[in-house]
C-alpha positions in Angstrom: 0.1 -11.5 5.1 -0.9 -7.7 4.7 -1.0 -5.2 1.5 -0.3 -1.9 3.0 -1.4 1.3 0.9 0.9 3.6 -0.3 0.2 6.5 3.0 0.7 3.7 5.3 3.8 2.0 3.5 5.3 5.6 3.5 3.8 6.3 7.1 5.3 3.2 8.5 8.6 3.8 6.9 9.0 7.5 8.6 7.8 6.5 11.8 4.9 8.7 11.1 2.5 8.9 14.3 -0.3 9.0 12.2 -1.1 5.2 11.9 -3.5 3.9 14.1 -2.7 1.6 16.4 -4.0 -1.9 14.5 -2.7 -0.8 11.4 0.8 0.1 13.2 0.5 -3.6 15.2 -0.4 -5.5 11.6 2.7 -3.5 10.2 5.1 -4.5 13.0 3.9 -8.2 13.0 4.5 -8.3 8.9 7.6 -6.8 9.0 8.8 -9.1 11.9 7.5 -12.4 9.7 7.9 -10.6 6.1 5.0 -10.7 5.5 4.1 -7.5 4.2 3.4 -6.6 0.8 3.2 -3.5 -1.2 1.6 -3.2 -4.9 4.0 -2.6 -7.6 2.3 0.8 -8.3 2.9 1.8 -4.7 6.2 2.6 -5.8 4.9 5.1 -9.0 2.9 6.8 -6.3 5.8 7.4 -4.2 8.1 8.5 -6.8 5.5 10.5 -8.3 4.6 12.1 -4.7 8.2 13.3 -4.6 8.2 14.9 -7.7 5.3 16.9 -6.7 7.3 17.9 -4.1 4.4 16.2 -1.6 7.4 14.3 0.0 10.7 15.9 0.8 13.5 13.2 0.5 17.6 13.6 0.4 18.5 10.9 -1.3 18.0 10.0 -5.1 14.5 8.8 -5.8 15.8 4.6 -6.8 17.7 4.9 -3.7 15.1 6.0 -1.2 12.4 3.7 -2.6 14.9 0.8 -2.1 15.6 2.1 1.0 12.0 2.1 2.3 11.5 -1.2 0.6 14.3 -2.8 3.0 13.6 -0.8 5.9 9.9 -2.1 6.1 10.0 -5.3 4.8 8.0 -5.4 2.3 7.9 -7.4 -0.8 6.4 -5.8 -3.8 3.5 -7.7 -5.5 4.0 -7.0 -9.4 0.9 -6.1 -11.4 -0.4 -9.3 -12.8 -2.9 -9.7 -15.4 -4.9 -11.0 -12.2 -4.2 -8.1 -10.3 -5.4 -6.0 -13.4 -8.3 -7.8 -14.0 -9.6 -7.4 -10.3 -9.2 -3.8 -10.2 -11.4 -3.2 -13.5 -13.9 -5.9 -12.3 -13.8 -4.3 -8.9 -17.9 -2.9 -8.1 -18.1 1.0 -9.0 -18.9 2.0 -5.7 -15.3 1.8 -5.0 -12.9 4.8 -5.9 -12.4 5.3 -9.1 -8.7 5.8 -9.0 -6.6 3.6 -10.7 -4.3 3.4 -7.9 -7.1 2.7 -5.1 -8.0 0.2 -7.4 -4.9 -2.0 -8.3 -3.7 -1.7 -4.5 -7.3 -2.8 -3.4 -7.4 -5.7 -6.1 -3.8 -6.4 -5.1 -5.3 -7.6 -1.6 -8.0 -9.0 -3.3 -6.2 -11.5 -5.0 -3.7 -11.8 -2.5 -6.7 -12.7 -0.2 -4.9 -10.6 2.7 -6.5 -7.7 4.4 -5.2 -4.2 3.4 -4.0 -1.3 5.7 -5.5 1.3 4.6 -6.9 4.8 6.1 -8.7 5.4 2.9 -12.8 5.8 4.2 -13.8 5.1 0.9 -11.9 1.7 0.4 -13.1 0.4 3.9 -16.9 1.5 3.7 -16.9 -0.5 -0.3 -15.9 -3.5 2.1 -14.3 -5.4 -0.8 -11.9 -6.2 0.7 -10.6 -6.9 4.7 -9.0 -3.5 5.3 -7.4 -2.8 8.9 -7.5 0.8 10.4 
């Protein structure tokens, strides 16, 4: 089982180029065995990505998330009072960000690595992070 980010969920589901190659192999191999997990606030992110007009999409927003939800296999982890509690208790060094934190904590708890390009999340080695 892996916890991809949010970048490499997205990445992954647009055939983006700019995953490396372990974090592209780990993605293929969960989505082949499902079992490949996104946080819950992956999908905020997203949506709120699209808003910003970071992320150009066709379809409506509920649509396209489903969409990339099916398309790469993933199962999304909900935010559990776990979850929630691991991000706060998380050490500081790690980003701040509430998001870094709950998809970090997500892995955490999951005891999975996490694909992540994030520099910041893998040098805090909190967690097992594949890049």
């Amino acid at each position: 089982m892996i916890v991809l980010d949010t970048q490499c969920w997205i990445w992954l589901a647009r055939g983006s180029n700019k995953l490396s190659k372990p974090a592209k192999s780990a993605a293929v191999r969960a989505a082949s065995n499902r079992s490949g997990r996104i946080c819950a606030y992956s999908l905020w992110e997203a949506a709120w990505l699209h808003r910003k007009q970071r992320i150009q999409i066709s379809d409506p927003v509920d649509v396209w998330l489903g969409s990339l939800i099916v398309n790469t296999w993933v199962a999304v982890e909900p935010l559990s009072e776990q979850i929630c509690l691991a991000a706060a208790l998380l050490p500081l060094d790690l980003p701040s960000d509430p998001g870094d934190r709950l998809i970090t904590a997500t892995a955490k708890v999951l005891a999975c690595p996490l694909v992540t390009s994030d520099e910041r999340i893998r040098a805090a080695n909190v967690v097992e992070t594949i890049w």
